[in-house]
C-alpha positions in Angstrom: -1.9 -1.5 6.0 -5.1 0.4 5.9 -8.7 -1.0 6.0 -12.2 -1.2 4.7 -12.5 2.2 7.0 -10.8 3.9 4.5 -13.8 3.7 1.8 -16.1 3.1 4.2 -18.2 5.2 6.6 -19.0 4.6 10.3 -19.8 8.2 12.2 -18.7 6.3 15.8 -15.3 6.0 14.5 -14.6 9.2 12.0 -11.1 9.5 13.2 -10.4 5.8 12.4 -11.6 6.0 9.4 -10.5 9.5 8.3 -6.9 8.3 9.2 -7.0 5.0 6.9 -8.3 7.5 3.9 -5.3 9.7 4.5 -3.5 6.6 4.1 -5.0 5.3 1.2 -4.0 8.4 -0.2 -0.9 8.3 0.9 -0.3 4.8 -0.4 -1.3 6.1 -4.1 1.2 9.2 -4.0 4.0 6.7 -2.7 3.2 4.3 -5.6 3.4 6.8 -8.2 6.4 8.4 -7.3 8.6 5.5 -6.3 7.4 3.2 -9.3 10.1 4.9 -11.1 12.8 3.6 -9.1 11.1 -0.1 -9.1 9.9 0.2 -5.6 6.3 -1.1 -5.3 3.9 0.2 -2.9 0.8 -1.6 -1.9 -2.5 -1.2 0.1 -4.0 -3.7 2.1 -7.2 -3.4 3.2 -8.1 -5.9 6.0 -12.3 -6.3 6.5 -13.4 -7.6 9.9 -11.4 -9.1 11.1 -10.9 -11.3 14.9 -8.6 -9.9 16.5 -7.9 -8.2 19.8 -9.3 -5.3 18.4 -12.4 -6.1 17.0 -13.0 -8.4 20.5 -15.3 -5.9 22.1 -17.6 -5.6 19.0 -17.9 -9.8 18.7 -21.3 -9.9 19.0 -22.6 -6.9 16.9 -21.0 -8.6 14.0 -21.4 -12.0 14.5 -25.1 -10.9 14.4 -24.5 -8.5 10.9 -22.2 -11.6 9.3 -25.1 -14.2 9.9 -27.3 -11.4 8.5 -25.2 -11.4 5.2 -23.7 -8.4 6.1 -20.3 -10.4 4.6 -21.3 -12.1 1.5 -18.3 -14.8 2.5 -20.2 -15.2 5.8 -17.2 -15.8 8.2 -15.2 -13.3 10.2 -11.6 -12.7 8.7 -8.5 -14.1 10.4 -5.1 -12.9 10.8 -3.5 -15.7 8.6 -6.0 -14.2 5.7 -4.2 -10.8 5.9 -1.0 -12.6 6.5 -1.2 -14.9 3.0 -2.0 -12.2 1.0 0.5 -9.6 3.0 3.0 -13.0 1.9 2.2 -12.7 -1.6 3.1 -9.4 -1.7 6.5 -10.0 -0.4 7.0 -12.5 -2.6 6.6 -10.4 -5.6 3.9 -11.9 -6.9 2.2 -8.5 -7.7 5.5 -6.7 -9.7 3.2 -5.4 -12.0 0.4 -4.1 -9.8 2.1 -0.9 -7.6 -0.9 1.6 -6.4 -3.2 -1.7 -6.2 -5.2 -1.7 -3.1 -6.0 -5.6 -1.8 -9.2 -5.7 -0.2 -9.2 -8.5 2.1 -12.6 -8.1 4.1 -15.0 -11.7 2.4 -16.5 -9.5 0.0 -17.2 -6.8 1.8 -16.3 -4.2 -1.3 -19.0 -5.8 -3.7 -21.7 -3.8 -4.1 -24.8 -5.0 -4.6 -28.7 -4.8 -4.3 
């Protein structure tokens, strides 16, 4: 579990996201060496989401999502990361080890 912080740059919170790049990395070195063995390794990268954590910051972005800040204009909700964190168990993905899922409304398009 990483996050949009990992690709993403916000000087308030360099630690943050200087830790979720390490483990993006860290996600792609584990994929490639245990793919042989037919273990697959995943990234998930939640957006903004509502949780506990974000609570403090609720009204900065519910300003920045009714700005367009997330083209899918809604804050993301646990049960988002937990259906695709699902599908992953599943094995729907068997194909896909070293993929990162970006689960953040859009948030990784980029556009003008």
């Amino acid at each position: 579990m990483s996050s949009v912080s990992a690709a993403m740059s916000s000087t308030n919170r360099a630690e943050y996201c200087m830790s979720k790049a390490g483990l993006s990395m860290a996600s792609s070195i584990f994929a490639d060496r245990l793919s042989e063995d037919g273990i697959m390794v995943y990234e998930v990268r939640p957006g903004i989401i509502q949780t506990d954590m974000t609570a403090r910051v609720k009204d900065k972005y519910d300003k920045l999502i009714a700005e367009g800040f997330i083209p899918q204009k809604r804050w993301g909700m646990p049960d988002d990361i937990a259906k695709a964190v699902a599908s992953l168990a599943r094995g729907d993905w068997d194909f896909s080890t070293g993929s990162v899922f970006e689960i953040s409304g859009g948030l990784n398009i980029r556009s003008l």
